[in-house]
C-alpha positions in Angstrom: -5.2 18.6 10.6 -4.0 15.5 11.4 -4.3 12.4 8.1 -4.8 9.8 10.0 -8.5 11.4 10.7 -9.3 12.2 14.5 -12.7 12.3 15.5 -12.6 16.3 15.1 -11.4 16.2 11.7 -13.8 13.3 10.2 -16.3 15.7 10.9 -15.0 17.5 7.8 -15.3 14.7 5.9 -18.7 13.0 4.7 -19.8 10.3 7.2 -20.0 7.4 4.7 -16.3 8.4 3.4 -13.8 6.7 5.1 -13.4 3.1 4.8 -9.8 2.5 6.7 -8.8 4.8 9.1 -5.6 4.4 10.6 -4.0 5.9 13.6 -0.3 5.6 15.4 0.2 2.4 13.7 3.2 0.6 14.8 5.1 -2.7 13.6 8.5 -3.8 16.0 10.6 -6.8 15.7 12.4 -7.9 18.0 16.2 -8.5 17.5 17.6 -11.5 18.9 21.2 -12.0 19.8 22.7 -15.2 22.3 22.7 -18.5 23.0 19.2 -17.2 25.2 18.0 -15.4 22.1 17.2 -12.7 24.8 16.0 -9.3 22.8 18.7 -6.4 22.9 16.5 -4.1 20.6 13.6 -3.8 18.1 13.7 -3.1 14.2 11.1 -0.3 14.3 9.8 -1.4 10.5 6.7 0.9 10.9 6.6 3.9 13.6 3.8 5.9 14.0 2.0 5.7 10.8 -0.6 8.0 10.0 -3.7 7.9 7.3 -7.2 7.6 6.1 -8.9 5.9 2.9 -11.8 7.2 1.2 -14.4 5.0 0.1 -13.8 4.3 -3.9 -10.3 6.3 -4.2 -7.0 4.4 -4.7 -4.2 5.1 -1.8 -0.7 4.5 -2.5 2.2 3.7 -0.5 5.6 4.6 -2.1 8.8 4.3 -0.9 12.4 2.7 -1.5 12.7 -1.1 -0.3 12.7 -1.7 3.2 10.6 1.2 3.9 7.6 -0.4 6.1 5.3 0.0 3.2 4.5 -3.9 2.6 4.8 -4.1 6.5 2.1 -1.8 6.7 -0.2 -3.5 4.1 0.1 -6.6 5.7 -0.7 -5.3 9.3 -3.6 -3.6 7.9 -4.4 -7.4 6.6 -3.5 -9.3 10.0 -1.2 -11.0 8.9 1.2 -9.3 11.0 -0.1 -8.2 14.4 0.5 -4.5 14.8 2.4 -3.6 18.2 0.1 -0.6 18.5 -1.8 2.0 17.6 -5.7 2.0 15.5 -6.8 0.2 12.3 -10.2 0.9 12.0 -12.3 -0.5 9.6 -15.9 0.3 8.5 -17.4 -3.1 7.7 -20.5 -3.8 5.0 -23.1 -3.0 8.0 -22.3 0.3 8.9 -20.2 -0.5 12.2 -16.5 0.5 12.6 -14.2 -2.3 14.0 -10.6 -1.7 15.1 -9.0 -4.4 13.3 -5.3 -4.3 15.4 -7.2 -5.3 18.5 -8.9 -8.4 17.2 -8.3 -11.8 17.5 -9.0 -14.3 15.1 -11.7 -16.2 15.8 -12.9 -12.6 15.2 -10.8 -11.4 12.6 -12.7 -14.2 10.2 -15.5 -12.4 8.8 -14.2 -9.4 8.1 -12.0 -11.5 5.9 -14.5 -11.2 3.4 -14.3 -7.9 2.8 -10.3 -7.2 2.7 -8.3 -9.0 0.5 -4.8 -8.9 -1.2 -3.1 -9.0 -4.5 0.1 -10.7 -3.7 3.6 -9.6 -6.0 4.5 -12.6 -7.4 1.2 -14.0 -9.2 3.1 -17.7 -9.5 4.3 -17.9 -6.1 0.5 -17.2 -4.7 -1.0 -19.8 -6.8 -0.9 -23.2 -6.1 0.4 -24.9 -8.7 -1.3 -28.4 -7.9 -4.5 -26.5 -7.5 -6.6 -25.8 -10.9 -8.1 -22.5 -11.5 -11.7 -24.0 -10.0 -9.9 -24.7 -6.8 -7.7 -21.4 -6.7 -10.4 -18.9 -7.5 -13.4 -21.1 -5.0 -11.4 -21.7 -2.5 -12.8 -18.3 -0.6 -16.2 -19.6 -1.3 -15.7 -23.2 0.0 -13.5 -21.9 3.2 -17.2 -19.7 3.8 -19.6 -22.3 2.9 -21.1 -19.9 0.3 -23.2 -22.4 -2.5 -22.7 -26.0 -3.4 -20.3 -27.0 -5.9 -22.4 -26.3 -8.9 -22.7 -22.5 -7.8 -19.0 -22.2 -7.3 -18.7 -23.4 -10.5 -21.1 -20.3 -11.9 -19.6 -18.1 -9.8 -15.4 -18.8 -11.0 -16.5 -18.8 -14.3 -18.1 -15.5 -13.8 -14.7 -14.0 -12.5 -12.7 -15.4 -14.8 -14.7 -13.5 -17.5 -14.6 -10.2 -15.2 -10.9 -10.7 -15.0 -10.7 -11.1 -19.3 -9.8 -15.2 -18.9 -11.9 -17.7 -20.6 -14.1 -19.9 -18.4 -13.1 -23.4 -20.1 -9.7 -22.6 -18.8 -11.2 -23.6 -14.7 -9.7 -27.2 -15.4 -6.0 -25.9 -16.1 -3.5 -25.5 -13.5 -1.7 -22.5 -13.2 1.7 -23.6 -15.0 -0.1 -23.4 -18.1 -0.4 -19.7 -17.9 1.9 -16.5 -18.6 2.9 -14.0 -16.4 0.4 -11.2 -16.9 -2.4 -14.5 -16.8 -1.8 -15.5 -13.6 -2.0 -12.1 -11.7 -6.0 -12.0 -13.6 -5.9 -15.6 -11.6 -5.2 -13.8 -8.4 -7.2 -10.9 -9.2 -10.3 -13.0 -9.8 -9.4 -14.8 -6.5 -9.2 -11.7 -4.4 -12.7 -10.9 -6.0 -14.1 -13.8 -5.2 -16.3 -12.6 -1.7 -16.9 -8.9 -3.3 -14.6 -6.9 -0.8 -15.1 -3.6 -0.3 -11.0 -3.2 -0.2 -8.4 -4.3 -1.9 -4.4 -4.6 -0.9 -2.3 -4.5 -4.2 1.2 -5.1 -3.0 3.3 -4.4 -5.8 0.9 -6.3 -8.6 3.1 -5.4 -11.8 6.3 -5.1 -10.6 7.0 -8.8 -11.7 5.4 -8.2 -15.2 6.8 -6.8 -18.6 6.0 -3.2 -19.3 3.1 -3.9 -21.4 1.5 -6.5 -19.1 1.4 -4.1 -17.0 -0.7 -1.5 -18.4 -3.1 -4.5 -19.3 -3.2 -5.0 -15.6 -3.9 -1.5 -14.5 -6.4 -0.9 -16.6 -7.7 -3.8 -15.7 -7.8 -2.6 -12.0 -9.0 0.7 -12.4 -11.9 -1.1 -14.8 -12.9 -3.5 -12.1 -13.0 0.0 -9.4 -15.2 1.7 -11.6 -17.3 -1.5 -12.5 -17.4 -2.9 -8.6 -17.2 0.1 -6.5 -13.7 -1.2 -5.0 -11.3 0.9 -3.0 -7.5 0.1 -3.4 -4.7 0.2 -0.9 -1.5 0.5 -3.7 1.5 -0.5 -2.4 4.5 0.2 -5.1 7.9 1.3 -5.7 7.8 2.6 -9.7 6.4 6.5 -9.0 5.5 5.7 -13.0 2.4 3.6 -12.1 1.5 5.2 -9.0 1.0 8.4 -11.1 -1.2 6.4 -13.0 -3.4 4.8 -11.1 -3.7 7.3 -7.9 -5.5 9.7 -6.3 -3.6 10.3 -2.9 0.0 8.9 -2.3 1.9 9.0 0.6 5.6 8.5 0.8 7.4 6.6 3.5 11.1 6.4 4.8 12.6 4.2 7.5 9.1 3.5 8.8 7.3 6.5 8.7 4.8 9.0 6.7 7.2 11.5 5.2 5.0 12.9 3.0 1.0 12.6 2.0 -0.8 14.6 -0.6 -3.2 14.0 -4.0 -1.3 12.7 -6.5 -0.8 15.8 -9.2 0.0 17.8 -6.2 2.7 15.2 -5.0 4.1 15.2 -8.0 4.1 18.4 -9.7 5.6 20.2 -6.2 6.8 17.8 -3.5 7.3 19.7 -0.1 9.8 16.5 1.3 13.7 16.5 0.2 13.2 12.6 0.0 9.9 13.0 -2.2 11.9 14.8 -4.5 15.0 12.5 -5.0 12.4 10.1 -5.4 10.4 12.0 -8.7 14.2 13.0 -10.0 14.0 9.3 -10.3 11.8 8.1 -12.7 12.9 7.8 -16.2 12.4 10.8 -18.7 12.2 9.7 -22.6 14.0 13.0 -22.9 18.3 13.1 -22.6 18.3 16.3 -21.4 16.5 15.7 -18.5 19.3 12.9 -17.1 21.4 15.9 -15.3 17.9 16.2 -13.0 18.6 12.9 -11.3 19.6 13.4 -7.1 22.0 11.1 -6.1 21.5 10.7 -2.2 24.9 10.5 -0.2 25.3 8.1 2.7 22.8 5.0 3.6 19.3 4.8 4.9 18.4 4.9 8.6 19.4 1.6 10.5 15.4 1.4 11.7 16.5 -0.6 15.4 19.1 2.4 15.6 17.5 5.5 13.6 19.3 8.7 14.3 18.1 11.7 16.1 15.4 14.3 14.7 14.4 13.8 11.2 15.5 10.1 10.4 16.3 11.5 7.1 18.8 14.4 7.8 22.2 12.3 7.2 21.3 12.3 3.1 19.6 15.8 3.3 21.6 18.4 1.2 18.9 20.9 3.3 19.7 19.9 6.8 20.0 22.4 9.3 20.9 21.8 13.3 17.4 21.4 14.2 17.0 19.2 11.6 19.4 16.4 13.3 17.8 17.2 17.1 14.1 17.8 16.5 11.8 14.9 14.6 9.5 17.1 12.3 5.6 16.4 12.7 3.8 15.4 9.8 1.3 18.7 9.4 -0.4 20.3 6.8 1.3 22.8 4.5 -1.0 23.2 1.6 -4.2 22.3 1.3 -4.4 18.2 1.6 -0.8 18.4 1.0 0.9 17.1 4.3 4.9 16.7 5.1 7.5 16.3 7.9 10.0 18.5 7.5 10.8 21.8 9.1 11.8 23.7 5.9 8.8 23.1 3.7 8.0 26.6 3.7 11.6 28.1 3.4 12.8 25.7 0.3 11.6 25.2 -3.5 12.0 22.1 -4.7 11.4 20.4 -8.4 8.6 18.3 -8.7 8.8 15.5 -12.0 7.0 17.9 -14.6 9.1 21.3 -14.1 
């Protein structure tokens, strides 16, 4: 079974399921060198990406910096244009569009019903803008209402969002941290999309604005009917908040499963450096932690085989010659490596 969802496998699945389906995704940028700026390589940032999202669930996308993870996000979002492979998209009316091969002329409307929640919840708001302007500036750009309606309509999200509607006249200054990521919550709301990008929405708040903010998402999924694309870093929330997670490195899908699954017995060497990781409120627990040897894959020069045999204490030969398919090992429980079945490896609540 492939999770990215071929036409043979869908069948499996309900009809009305799958909102995002995505298939061989790729992202390559070019590298430059010379007076000529003539391209002597690519920096493959996503390679051959793989995966499906199920109407309602939250999907997360975890991985160490660099990993293509925001990359992906933001192809899935156009704002990159992918350099191949399938985005396809199941719109409001029932038909599925492949989003990578649109221009965007045509791209517009189906604007409406993806939308993103960027990191940094200052840098995304305009700070010369008030909140009126922020939050109805998707319903002015789509002509939905007249002024007084847009009015009615930011005051109702900034009560969805748990913000006062006398604050519409402020600008965004005049908020904290944890404030201004309702702001751009409200503002991704704003046209009722069917999904949401969250590109790392807490990591820029303090631990306890955080939780506010998560609950706050998962009470808007419950309340709207919204389905998430999570892209994060801190395993901690993604536990959390997730019902399927899948775990990249240099690029690509290393490892995709539900989340308790994931976590409680992770089939990828990676996966499991990753979970010895997180923080335990216990001291004992500190001698878990795997220290990986050597650096991460150069991705416009990745080595041989599996891109991450140079840091695996499990390598074998055909480990560094052959590049291990992402297949199914378990039930829903997906990996690309060649010893899943031969090793046991310690999930975050042994």
């Amino acid at each position: 079974m492939n999770p990215g969802g071929t036409a043979v496998e869908q069948t499996a699945l309900a009809e009305n399921e799958i909102l995002l389906n995505v298939q061989g995704l790729r992202k390559h940028f070019p590298v430059k060198k010379g007076f000529m700026r003539k391209v002597v390589g690519q920096v493959r940032a996503v390679d051959d990406v793989n995966f499906f999202i199920k109407k309602g669930e939250t999907f997360s996308l975890v991985g160490e910096s660099g990993c293509g993870k925001t990359t992906t996000a933001r192809c899935i979002m156009r704002a990159f244009p992918p350099s191949g492979g399938k985005i396809q998209f199941k719109t409001g009316d029932g038909a599925i569009v492949d989003i990578a091969g649109l221009n965007e002329s045509k791209m517009r409307p189906l604007r409406r019903e993806l939308q993103m929640i960027f990191q940094d919840p200052f840098a995304s708001l305009n700070p010369r803008m008030t909140l009126l302007d922020i939050i109805g500036e998707p319903l002015l750009s789509f002509g939905m209402g007249n002024r007084q309606d847009r009015i009615e309509r930011v005051s109702e999200l900034l009560k969805l969002v748990g913000l006062r509607p006398e604050y519409l006249r402020r600008f965004p200054h005049a908020f904290s941290g944890g404030q201004r990521q309702r702001i751009g919550i409200a503002r991704a709301l704003a046209l009722n999309p069917s999904l949401i990008i969250a590109d790392e929405p807490v990591s820029a708040l303090d631990v306890s604005v955080q939780a506010q903010i998560l609950n706050l998402l998962l009470r808007l999924q419950q309340q709207l009917g919204l389905t998430y694309l999570f892209v994060a870093h801190d395993l901690s929330v993604v536990k959390h908040i997730s019902d399927r997670v899948a775990v990249m490195y240099v690029g690509k899908i290393v490892e995709l499963a539900p989340t308790e699954p994931l976590f409680n017995q992770p089939l990828h060497p990676y996966t499991e450096a990753l979970l010895s990781a997180v923080p335990e409120p216990d001291p004992r627990m500190r001698s878990r932690r795997i220290i990986l040897q050597g650096q991460v894959a150069d991705p416009s020069n990745p080595p041989t085989g599996c891109y991450f045999h140079p840091r695996c204490k499990y390598c074998i030969d055909r480990c560094k010659i052959e590049a291990p398919a992402l297949v199914e090992v378990l039930p829903g429980h997906f990996t690309a490596c060649h010893r899943a079945k031969e090793i046991n490896l310690v999930g975050i609540d042994a």
